[in-house]
C-alpha positions in Angstrom: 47.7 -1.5 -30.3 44.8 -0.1 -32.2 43.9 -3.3 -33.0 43.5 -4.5 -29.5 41.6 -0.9 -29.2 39.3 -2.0 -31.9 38.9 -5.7 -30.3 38.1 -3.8 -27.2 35.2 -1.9 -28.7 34.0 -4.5 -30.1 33.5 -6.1 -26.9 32.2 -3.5 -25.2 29.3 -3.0 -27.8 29.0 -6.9 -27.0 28.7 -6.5 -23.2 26.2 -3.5 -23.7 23.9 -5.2 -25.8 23.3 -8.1 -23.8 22.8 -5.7 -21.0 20.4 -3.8 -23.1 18.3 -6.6 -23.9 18.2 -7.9 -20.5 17.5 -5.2 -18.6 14.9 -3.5 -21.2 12.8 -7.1 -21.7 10.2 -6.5 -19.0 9.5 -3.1 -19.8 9.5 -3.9 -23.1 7.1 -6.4 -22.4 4.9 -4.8 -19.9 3.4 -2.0 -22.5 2.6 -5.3 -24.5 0.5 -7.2 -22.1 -3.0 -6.0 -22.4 -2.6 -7.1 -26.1 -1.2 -10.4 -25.6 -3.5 -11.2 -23.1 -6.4 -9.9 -25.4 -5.1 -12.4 -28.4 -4.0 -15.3 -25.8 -6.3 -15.2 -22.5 -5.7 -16.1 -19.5 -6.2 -12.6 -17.6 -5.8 -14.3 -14.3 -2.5 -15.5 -15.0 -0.7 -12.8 -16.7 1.4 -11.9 -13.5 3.3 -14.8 -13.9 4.6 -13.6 -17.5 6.5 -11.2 -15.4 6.9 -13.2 -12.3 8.8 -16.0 -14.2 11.2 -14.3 -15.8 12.0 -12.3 -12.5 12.1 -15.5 -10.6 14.7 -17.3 -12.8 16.3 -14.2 -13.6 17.0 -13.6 -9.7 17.6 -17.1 -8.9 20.6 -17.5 -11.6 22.1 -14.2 -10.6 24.8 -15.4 -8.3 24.7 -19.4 -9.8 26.0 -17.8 -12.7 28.4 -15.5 -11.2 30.2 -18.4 -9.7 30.3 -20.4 -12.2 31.8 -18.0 -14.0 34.6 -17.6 -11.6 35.0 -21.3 -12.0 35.1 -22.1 -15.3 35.4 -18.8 -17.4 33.3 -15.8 -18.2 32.7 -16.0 -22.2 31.3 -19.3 -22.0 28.7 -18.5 -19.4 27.7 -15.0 -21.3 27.3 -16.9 -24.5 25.3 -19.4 -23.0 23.2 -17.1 -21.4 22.8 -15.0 -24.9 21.6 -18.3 -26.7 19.4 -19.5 -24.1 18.1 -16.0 -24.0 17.7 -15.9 -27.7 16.2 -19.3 -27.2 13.4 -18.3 -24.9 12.5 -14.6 -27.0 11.6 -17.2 -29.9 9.6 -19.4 -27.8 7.9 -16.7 -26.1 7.3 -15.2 -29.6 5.9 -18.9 -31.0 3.6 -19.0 -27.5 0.1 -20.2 -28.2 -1.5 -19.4 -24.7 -0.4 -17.8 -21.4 0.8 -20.4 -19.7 3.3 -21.4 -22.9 4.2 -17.6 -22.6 5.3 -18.1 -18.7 7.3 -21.1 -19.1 9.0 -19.3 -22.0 9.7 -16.4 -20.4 12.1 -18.2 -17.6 13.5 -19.5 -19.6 14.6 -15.9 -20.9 15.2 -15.3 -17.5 17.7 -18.4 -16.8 19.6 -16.2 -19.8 19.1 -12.7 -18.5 20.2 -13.9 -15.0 23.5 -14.9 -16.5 24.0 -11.6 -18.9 23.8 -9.0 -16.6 26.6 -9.7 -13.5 28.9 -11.4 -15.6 28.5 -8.5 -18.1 29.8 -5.9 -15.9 32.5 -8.6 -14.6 34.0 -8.7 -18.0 34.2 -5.0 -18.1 36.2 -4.6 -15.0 38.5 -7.8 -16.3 39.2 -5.9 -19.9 39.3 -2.3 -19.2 42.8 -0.8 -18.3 41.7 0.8 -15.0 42.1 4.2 -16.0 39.2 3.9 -18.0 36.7 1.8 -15.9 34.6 4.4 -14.0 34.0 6.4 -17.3 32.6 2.9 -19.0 31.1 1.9 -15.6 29.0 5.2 -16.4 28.2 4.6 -19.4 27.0 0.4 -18.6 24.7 2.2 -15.3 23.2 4.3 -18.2 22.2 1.5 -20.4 19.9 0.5 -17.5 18.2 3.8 -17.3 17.9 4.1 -21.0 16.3 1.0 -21.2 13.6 1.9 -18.7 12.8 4.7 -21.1 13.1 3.3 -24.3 11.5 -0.1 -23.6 8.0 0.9 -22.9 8.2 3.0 -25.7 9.3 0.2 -28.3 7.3 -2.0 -27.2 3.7 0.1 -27.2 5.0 1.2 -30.8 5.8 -2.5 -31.7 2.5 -3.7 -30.7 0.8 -0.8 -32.4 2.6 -1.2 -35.8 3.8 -4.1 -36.3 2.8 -7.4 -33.7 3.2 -8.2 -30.4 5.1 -11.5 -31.7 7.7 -9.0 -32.6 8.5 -7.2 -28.6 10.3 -10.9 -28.1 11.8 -11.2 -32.0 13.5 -8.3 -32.0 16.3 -9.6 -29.0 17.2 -11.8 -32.3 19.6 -9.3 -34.3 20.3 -7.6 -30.9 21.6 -11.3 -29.1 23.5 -12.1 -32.7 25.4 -8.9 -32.7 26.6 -9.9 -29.1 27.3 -13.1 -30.0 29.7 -12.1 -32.8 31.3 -9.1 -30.7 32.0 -11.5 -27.6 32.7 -14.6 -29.8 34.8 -13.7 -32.5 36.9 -10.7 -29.9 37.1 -11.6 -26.6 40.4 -13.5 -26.0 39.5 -14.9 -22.7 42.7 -16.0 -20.3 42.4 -19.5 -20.0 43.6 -20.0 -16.6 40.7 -20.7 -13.8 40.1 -22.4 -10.6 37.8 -25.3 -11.5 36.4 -26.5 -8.2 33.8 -28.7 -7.1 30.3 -27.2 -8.0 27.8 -25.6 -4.8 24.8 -28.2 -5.9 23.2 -27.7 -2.3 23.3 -24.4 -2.2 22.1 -24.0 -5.8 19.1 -26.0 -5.1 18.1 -24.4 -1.1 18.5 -20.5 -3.5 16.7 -21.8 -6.4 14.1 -22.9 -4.1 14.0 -20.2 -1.7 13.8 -17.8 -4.4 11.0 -19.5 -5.7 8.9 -19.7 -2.6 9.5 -15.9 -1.8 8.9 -14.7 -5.0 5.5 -16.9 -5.3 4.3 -15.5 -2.0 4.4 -12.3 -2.8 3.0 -12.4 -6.2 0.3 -14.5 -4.7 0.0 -12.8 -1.4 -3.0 -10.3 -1.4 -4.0 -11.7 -4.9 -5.0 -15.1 -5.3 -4.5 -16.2 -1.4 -4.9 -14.0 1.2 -1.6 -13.0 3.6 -2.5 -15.3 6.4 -4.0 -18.4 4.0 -1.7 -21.6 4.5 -0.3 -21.6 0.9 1.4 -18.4 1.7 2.6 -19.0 4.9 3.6 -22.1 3.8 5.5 -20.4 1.3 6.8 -18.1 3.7 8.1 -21.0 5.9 9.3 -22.8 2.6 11.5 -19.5 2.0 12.8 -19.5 6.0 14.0 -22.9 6.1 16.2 -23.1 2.7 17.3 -19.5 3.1 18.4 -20.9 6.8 19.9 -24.2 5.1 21.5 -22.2 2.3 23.1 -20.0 4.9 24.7 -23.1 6.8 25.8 -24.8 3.5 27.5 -22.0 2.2 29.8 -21.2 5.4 30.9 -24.8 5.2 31.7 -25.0 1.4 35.0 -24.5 -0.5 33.2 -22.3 -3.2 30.0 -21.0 -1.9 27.7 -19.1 -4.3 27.4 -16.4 -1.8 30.7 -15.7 0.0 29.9 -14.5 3.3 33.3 -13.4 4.2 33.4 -10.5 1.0 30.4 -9.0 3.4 33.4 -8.8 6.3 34.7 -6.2 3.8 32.9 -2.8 4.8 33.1 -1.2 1.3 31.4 -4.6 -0.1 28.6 -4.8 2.4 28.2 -1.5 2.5 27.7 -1.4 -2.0 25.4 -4.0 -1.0 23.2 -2.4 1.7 23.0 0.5 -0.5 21.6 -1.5 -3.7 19.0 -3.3 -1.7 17.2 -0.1 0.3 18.2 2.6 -2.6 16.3 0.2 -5.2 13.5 -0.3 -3.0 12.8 3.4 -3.0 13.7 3.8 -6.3 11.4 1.2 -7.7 8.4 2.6 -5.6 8.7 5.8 -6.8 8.8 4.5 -10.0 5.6 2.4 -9.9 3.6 4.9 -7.9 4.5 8.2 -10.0 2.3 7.2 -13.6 -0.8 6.3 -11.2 -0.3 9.7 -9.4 -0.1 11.1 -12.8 -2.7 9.3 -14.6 -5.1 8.7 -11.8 -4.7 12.2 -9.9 -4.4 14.7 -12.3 -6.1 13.0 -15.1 -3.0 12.2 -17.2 -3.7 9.8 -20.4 -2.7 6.1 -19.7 0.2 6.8 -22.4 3.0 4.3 -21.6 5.0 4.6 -18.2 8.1 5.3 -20.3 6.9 8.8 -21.2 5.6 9.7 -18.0 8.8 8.3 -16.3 11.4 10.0 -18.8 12.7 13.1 -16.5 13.3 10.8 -13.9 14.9 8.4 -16.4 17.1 11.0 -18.1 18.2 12.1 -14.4 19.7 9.2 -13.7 21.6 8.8 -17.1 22.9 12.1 -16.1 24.4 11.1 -12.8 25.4 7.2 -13.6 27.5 9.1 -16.4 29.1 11.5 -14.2 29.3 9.1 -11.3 31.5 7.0 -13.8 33.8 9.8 -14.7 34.2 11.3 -11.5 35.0 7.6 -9.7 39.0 7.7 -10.5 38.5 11.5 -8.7 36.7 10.9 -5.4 36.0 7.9 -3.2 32.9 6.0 -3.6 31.8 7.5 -0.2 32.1 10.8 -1.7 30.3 10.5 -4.3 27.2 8.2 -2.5 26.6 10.1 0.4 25.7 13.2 -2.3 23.7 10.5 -4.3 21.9 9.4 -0.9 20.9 12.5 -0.1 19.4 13.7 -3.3 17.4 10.6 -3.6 16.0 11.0 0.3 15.4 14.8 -1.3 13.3 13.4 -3.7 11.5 11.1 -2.3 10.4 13.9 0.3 9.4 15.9 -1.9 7.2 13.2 -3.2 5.5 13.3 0.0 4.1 17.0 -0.5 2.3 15.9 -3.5 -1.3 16.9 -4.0 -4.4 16.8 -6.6 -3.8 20.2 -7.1 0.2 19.9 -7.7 1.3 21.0 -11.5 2.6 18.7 -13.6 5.8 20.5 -14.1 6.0 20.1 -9.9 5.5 16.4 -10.3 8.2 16.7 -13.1 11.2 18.6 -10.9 10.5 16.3 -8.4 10.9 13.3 -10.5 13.9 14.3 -12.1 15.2 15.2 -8.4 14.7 11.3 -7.4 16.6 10.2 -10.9 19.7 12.3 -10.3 19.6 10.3 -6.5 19.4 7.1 -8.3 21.6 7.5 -11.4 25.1 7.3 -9.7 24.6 4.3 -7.9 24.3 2.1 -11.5 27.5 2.6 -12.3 29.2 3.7 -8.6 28.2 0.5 -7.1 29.0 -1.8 -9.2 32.6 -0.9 -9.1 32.9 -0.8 -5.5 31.3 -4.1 -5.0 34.0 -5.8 -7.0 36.9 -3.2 -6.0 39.9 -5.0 -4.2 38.2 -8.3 -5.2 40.4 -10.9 -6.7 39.7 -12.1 -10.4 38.3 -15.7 -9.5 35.6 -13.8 -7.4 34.3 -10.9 -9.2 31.7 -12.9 -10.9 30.3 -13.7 -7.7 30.7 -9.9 -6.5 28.9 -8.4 -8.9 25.9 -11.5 -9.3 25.1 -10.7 -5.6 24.9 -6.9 -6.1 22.6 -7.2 -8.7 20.7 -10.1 -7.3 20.4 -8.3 -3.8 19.6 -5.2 -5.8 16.6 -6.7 -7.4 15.9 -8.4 -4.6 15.6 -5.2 -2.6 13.0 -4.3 -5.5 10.9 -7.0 -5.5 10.0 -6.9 -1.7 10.0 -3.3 -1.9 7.1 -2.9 -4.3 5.1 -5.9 -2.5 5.5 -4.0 0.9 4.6 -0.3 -0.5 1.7 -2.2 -2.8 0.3 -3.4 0.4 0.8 -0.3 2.6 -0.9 1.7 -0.7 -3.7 -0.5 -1.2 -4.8 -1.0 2.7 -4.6 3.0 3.0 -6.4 3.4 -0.5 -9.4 1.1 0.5 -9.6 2.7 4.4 -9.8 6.3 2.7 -12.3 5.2 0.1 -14.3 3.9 3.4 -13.9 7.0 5.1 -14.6 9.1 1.7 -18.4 6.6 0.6 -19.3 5.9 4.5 -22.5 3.9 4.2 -22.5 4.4 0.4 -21.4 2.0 -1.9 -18.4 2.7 -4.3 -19.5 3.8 -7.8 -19.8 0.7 -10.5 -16.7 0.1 -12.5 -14.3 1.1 -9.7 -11.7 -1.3 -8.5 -9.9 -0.2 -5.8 -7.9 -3.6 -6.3 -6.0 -2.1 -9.4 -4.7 1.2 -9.2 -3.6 1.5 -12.4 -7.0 0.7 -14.0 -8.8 2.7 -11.2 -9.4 6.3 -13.1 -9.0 4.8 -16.5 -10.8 7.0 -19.3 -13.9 5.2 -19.5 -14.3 4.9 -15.3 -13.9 8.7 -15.6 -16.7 9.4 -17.7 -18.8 7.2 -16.2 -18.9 8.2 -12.5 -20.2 11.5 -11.1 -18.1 14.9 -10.4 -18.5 14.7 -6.8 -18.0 11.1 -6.4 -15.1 11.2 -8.9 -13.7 13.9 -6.6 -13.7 11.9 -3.3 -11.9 8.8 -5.7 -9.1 11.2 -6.3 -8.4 12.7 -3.1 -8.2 9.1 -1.8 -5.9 7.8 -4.2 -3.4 10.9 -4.1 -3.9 10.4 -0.2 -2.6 6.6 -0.5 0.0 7.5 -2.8 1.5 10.4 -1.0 1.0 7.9 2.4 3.2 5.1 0.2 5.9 7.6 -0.4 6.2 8.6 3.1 7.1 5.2 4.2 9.4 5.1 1.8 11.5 7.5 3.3 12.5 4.8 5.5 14.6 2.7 3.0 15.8 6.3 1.6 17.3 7.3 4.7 18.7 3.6 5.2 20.6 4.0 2.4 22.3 7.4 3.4 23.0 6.0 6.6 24.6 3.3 4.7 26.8 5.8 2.3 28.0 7.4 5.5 29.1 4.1 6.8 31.3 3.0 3.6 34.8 3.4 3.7 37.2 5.8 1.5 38.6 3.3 -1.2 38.0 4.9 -4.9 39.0 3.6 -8.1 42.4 2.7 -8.3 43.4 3.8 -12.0 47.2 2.0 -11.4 45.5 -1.5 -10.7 45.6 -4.5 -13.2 44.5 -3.5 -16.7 42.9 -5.8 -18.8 44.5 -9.0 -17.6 41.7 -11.3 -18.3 42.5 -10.3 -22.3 45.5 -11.3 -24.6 
C-alpha cells in the first residue's frame, strides 16, 4: 500500500510539472520579449511569438484529448513533454524572430497535449475521496504560475540570458518524464477507433483563421480589409463543416451530446465568459497601475500578485470543499464575487489609492480561484473513462478560447474609447510627441512622462483611466453571464464513493 502511495506521488509531482511548465511559458516569456526582440529584431513580428504558441496550443486541446481516450493517456502526455522539451530547445537555439515563432508552436503542439490530459490522469488515479482536495491544489498551479512566471523570467533575463526563459523547461520536462514514465502503470484496455481526420483538419484550420484575425485585426489590417474578413469567413465555414462532421462521426473530437448534460455545458459556459472577464481584468489592471497612478513598469507579476494569491486561496478551498457541497454551491458564490470585483473595478479613478486598486484586485481573484479546480471536476463528473480526455480538452480549450476573444473585444472597445477621449481631451491640438495611443502599455512609460507637460500629461491620464474604467464596465457583461450560468447548473457534487484509481495497477 505505501508503495502504491509513493507511486501515486510520484505521479502527481509528474502531472504538476507539466502543468507548471505549460501554463507558466507565456508569462514566462512575455517579461522576456523586449530583450529578445532587442538581440533578434523583428519588432513587427513579435506578436506572433505568442500567437503561435496559443494557436497550436488551442488547436491540439481537444485533438489530444481524444486521442487520448483512444489510445491511452501516458503516451500522449509523454509525447507532448518531449515535443514540448523539443520546441524550449529550439526556441532557445532561435537565430531571428521568425525561427522563434515557428519554434514556439511547436511548444505549443506539446502544451496543448499537457494540460487536459494532465488533469484527466488525475481524476483516473485519485481514489475519489481525495480528488477535489488535489483538484485544488492542480487550479493553484495555474494561479501560481501567473505569479511566478513573470517574475522568473524578468530575473532570468536580467542575470543570466534570455536563452535560458526556454532552457530551463529542460530539468522541469525530465523530472516529469521520469515521474510519469517510470510510475504510472497505465490500464491497458482502450477503445481504438477510427481517427476524426476531418474534423482535426476543419479545427486546426478554423482555429487558425480566428486566431490570425484577431491578432491581425486592428494591427496590421484593418477590421473591415479583405484579409480579415476573409479570415473571418475562413473561420465560419470550417467551424460550420466541423460542426456537421462531428454529429456524423463515431468518435468526434468534440462530442456534442456531453453538452445535452446540463452540469457539462453549464462547466463549460462558465469557463468561457468567467475567463473572458478574468483575463481583461488582468490585462487592464498593470496599465491602470502603471499608466494612471504612475506605477514603475515593474513586471505584471508583481503588480498582479493579490489578485493571483486570491485565487490560489479559493481554487484550494474550492478543491477541499467539492466532496462537501455541489458544484452549484460553491460557483454561484464564486460568480458573484467575481461580478463584485469586476464592479468595483468600474469605480476606479486617478485619484483611487493603490491599496483600493489592491482590495479590489484581490476581490476579482477570490471570484476566479474556485473555478480552476471546481470546473474541471464537474466537466468530467459522471463522464465515462474513454471520454474524460475529451471532457476536460474542451474545458480548457473553450476556456482559453473565451480568453482570447475576450481580450480582442475589450482591446478594441479600450482603444476606440481611449483615442475618442484623447480627441475630446487635445480638440484641435495635436497629441504630445512620443505618445502612442496605439500601445497602452508603452503610453506613460517613464521617459513619455518626463518628456510631456503637467497639463497635457494630466489630460493623457484622465483619458486612459476613463477607457479603462469604460473596458471594465463592459465587462460586466460576461461577469454576470457567468452567474447566470452558476445558477443554471445542476446539484451533482463530487461523488467520494465513485471509482478510485482504476486507470492504475
Amino acid at each position: 500500500m505505501a508503495g502504491k502511495k509513493n507511486s501515486l506521488g510520484m505521479i502527481l509531482a509528474g502531472l504538476l510539472l507539466g502543468i507548471l511548465m505549460a501554463s507558466m511559458d507565456n508569462t514566462i516569456v512575455a517579461t522576456a520579449m523586449g530583450t529578445i526582440v532587442g538581440e533578434l529584431g523583428g519588432l513587427d513580428k513579435f506578436v506572433w511569438v505568442t500567437s503561435a504558441y496559443m494557436v497550436a496550443e488551442m488547436a491540439g486541446m481537444p485533438i489530444f484529448g481524444k486521442l487520448s481516450d483512444m489510445y491511452g493517456r501516458k503516451r500522449f502526455f509523454i509525447f507532448g513533454l518531449i515535443v514540448f522539451m523539443i520546441g524550449s530547445i529550439l526556441c532557445g537555439t532561435a537565430q531571428d524572430i521568425v525561427q522563434l515563432s515557428i519554434y514556439r508552436a511547436i511548444q505549443g503542439i506539446g502544451g496543448g497535449a499537457l494540460v487536459p490530459i494532465a488533469f484527466t490522469i488525475m481524476f483516473d488515479t485519485v481514489p475519489a475521496d481525495q480528488r477535489g482536495k488535489l483538484g485544488g491544489l492542480f487550479g493553484a498551479v495555474f494561479g501560481m504560475s501567473s505569479i511566478f512566471g513573470p517574475l522568473l523570467g524578468a530575473y532570468i533575463t536580467d542575470y543570466i540570458n534570455w536563452h535560458w526563459v526556454f532552457y530551463i523547461n529542460l530539468p522541469l520536462g525530465l523530472l516529469a518524464f521520469v515521474f510519469i514514465a517510470f510510475f504510472y502503470h497505465e490500464s491497458p484496455v482502450h477503445t481504438k477507433e477510427k481517427i476524426d481526420w476531418a474534423g482535426a483538419v476543419s479545427l486546426v484550420g478554423g482555429i487558425v483563421c480566428l486566431m490570425f484575425a484577431l491578432e491581425l485585426g486592428g494591427k496590421e489590417f484593418a477590421w473591415d480589409s479583405g484579409v480579415i474578413l476573409g479570415l473571418f469567413a475562413g473561420f465560419a465555414v470550417l467551424a460550420i463543416f466541423f460542426i456537421v462532421v462531428e454529429r456524423r462521426v463515431a468518435e468526434p473530437i468534440i462530442s456534442f451530446p456531453m453538452f445535452r448534460k446540463r452540469l457539462y455545458a453549464t462547466s463549460n459556459g462558465l469557463a468561457i465568459f468567467g475567463g473572458a472577464a478574468f483575463i481583461t481584468a488582468s490585462v487592464y489592471i498593470p496599465i491602470f497601475v502603471q499608466g494612471v497612478l504612475g506605477g514603475s513598469a515593474t513586471n505584471s507579476g508583481l503588480v498582479l500578485l493579490p489578485m493571483m494569491l486570491g485565487s490560489v486561496v479559493t481554487a484550494s478551498t474550492g478543491g477541499f470543499l467539492m466532496g462537501k457541497l455541489s458544484y452549484r454551491a460553491l460557483m454561484i458564490p464564486a460568480s458573484i464575487v467575481l461580478l463584485g470585483g469586476v464592479a468595483l473595478l468600474t469605480t476606479l479613478t486617478p485619484d483611487s489609492s493603490r491599496f483600493l486598486v489592491t482590495v479590489y484586485m484581490i476581490v476579482v481573484g477570490l471570484g476566479i480561484g474556485a473555478s480552476f479546480s471546481v470546473l474541471s471536476n464537474a466537466a468530467i463528473h459522471g463522464v465515462e473513462m474513454r471520454q474524460r480526455g475529451s471532457a476536460s480538452s474542451t474545458l480548457n480549450f473553450l476556456r482559453s478560447l473565451g480568453m482570447t476573444i475576450g481580450i480582442t473585444v475589450f482591446g478594441i472597445i479600450q482603444s476606440h474609447s481611449l483615442t475618442r477621449k484623447l480627441a475630446d481631451a487635445f480638440a484641435g491640438q495635436s497629441l504630445p510627441s512620443g505618445v502612442d495611443t496605439s500601445d497602452p502599455h508603452a503610453l506613460l512609460s517613464p521617459e513619455s512622462r518626463s518628456q510631456i507637460p503637467p497639463e497635457a500629461l494630466g489630460s493623457i491620464t484622465n483619458s486612459l483611466s476613463d477607457s479603462i474604467v469604460y473596458t471594465f464596465a463592459w465587462t460586466i457583461i460576461p461577469a454576470v453571464l457567468a452567474l447566470v450560468i452558476s445558477l443554471a447548473m445542476s446539484r451533482e457534487k463530487l461523488d467520494r464513493t465513485s471509482d478510485t484509481g482504476a486507470a492504475m495497477h
